[in-house]
C-alpha positions as CSV (number, residue, x, y, z in Angstrom):
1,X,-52.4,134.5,-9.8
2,X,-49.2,133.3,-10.5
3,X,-48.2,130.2,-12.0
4,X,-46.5,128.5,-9.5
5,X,-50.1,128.2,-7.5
6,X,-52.4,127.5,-10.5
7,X,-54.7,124.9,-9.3
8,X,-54.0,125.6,-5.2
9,X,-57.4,126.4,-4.6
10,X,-58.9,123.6,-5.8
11,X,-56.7,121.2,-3.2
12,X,-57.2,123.9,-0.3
13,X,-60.3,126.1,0.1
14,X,-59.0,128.3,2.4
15,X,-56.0,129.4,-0.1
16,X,-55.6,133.0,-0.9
17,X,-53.5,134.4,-3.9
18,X,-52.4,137.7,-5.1
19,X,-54.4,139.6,-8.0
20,X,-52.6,140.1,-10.9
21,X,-52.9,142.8,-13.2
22,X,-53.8,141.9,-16.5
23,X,-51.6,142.2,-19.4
24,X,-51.8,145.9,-21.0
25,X,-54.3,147.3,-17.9
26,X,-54.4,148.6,-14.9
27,X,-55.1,146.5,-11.1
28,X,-58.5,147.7,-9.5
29,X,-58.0,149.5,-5.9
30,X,-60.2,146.8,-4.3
31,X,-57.7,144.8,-5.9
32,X,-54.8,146.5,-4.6
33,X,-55.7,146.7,-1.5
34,X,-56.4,142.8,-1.3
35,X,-52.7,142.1,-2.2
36,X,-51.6,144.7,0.4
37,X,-53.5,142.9,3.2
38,X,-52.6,139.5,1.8
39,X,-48.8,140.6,1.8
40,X,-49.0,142.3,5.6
41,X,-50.4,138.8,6.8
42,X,-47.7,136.8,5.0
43,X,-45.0,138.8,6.8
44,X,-46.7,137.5,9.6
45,X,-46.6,134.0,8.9
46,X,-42.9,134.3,7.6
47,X,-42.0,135.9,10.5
48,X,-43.2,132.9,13.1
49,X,-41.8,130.4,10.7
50,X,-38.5,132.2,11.1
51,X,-39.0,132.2,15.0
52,X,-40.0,128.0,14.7
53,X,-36.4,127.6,12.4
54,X,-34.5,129.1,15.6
55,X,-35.0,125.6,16.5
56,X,-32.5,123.5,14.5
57,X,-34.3,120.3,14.6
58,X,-36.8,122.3,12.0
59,X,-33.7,124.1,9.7
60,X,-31.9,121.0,9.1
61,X,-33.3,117.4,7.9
62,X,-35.2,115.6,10.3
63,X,-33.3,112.5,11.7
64,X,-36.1,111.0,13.9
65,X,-38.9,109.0,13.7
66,X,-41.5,110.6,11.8
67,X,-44.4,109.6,14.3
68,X,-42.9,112.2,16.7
69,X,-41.9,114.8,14.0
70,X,-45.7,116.5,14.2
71,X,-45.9,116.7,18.3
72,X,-42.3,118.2,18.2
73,X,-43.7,120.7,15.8
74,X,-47.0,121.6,17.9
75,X,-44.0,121.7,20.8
76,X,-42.2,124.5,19.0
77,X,-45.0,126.3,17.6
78,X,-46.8,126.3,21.3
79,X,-43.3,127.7,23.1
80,X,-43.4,130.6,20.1
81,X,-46.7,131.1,20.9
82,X,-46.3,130.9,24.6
83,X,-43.6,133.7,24.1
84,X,-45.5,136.2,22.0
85,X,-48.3,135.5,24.3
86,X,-50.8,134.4,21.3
């Protein structure tokens, strides 16, 4: 784990970090194949963040009301969606 997410877990359950191999040894396959997966998902995730920032209401500071700010995010997310058919 690195240690810019030390404690993550304990504020979100569902929060999944990379194995780290320990200092003078060697990572375990299972291991390495855990980080693999983890990093093939996170391209994924980066990818449709990327896709929601075509929007430039998201890129830049947000100069709205704030009530609004979370159903303009659902609207993005659901055209993106709506576009790769998800």
């Amino acid at each position: 784990m690195t240690s810019g997410y030390q404690g993550i877990a304990k504020l979100h359950k569902q929060t999944f970090t990379p194995f780290k191999k320990p200092r003078g040894g060697q990572l375990l396959e299972i291991c390495k194949q855990a980080n693999h997966y983890l990093a093939k998902f996170r391209i994924v995730v980066e990818h449709k963040i990327g896709l929601i920032k075509l929007f430039k209401i998201v890129a830049h500071k947000y100069r709205n009301r704030r009530q609004r700010y979370d159903l303009r995010m659902k609207l993005f997310a659901g055209i993106i969606n709506s576009e790769l058919n998800l």
